[in-house]
C-alpha positions in Angstrom: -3.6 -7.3 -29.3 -0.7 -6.2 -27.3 0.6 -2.5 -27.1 4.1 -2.3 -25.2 5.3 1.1 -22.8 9.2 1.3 -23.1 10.5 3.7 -19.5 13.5 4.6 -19.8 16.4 6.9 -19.9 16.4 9.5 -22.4 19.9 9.3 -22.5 20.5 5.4 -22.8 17.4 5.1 -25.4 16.9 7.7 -27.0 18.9 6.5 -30.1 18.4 2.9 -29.6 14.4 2.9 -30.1 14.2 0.9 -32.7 16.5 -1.9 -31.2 14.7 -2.1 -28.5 11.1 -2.3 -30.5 12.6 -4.9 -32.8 13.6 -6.9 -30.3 10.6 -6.7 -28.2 8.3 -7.3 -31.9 9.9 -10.8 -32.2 9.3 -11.9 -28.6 6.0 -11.1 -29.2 5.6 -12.9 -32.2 7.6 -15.9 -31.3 5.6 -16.1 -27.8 2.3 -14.7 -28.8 1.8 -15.8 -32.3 1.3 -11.9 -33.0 1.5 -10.5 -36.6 4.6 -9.2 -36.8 3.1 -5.9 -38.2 0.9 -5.3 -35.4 2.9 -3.0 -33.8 2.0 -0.9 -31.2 5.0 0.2 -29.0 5.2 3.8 -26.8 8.6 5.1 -25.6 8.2 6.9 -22.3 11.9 8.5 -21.7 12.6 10.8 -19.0 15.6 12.7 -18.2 17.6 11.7 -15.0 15.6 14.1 -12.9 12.8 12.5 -13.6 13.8 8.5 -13.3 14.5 7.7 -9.6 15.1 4.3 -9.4 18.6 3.8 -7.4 20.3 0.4 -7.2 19.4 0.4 -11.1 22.0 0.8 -14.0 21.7 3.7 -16.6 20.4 1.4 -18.9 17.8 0.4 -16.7 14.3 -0.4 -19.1 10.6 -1.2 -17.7 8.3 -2.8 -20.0 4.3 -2.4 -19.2 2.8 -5.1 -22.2 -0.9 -4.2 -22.1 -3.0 -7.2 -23.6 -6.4 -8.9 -23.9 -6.8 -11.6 -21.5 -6.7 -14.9 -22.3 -3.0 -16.1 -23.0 -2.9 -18.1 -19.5 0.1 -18.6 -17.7 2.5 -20.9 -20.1 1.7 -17.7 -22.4 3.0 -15.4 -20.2 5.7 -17.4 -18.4 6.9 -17.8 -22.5 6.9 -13.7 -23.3 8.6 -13.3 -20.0 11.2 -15.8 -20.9 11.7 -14.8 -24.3 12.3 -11.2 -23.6 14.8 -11.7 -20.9 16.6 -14.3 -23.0 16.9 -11.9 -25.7 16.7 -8.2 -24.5 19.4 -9.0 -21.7 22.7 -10.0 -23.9 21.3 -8.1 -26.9 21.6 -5.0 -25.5 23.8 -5.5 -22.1 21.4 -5.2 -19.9 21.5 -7.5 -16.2 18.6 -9.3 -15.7 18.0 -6.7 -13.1 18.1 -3.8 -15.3 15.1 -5.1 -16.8 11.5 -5.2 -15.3 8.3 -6.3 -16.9 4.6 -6.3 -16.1 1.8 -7.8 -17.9 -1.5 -6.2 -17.9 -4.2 -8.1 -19.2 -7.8 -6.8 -19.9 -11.3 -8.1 -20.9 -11.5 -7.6 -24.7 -14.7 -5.9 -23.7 -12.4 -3.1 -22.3 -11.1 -2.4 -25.4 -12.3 -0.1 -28.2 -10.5 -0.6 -31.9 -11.8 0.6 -34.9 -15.3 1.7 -33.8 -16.7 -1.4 -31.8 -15.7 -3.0 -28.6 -12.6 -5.5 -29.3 -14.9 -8.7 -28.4 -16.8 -7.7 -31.8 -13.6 -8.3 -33.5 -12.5 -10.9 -36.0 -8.9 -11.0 -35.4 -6.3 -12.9 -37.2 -4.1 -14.4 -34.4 -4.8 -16.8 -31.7 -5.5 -14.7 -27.8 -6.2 -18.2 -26.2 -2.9 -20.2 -26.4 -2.5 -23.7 -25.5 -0.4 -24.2 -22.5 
């Protein structure tokens, strides 16, 4: 399980959403081994007033990827890599105009479809080999 925040501009993003998500998707599923229908992105833009951040570009994008624990450090080093390597030239960003953070939780922490997310069958892999 992963669900992805997308900060941004308003005015850089607002028409690009679905760029962005698709991009983001298949750096998930390359790095993750997600399903590429399990999809759970939020776009949080805010007008200029509202997104201080100086020495950053217009374009400028922060990704929060919230995630059960358990991918270990290859796994992350691998989504961290994979969206810089892609999101950068696809969508002419720097490397600092982009910003990622990975929050991982217990899958205790997590309630989806009525139980706690450690009562869960799933169908991908959380625990991947470094």
């Amino acid at each position: 399980m992963a669900q992805v925040k997308i900060h941004g501009r308003r005015a850089a993003w607002a028409g690009r959403r679905r760029e962005v998500s698709d991009l983001v998707q298949e750096c998930l599923v390359e790095a993750w081994r997600l399903p590429p229908d399990k999809r759970f992105h939020r776009f949080l833009l805010l007008d200029d007033e509202d997104w201080i951040c100086p020495g950053r570009g217009e374009r400028y994008l922060i990704l929060e990827i919230l995630c059960f624990e358990g991918r270990g450090d290859a796994g992350k080093r691998a989504l961290i890599r994979a969206l810089y390597d892609r999101l950068v030239p696809a969508l002419g960003l720097s490397a600092d105009d982009l910003e990622l953070t990975i929050v991982e939780t217990p899958r205790v922490n997590w309630g989806i479809r009525g139980v706690p997310a450690d009562e869960l069958a799933l169908t991908y892999p959380v625990a991947l080999e470094p």
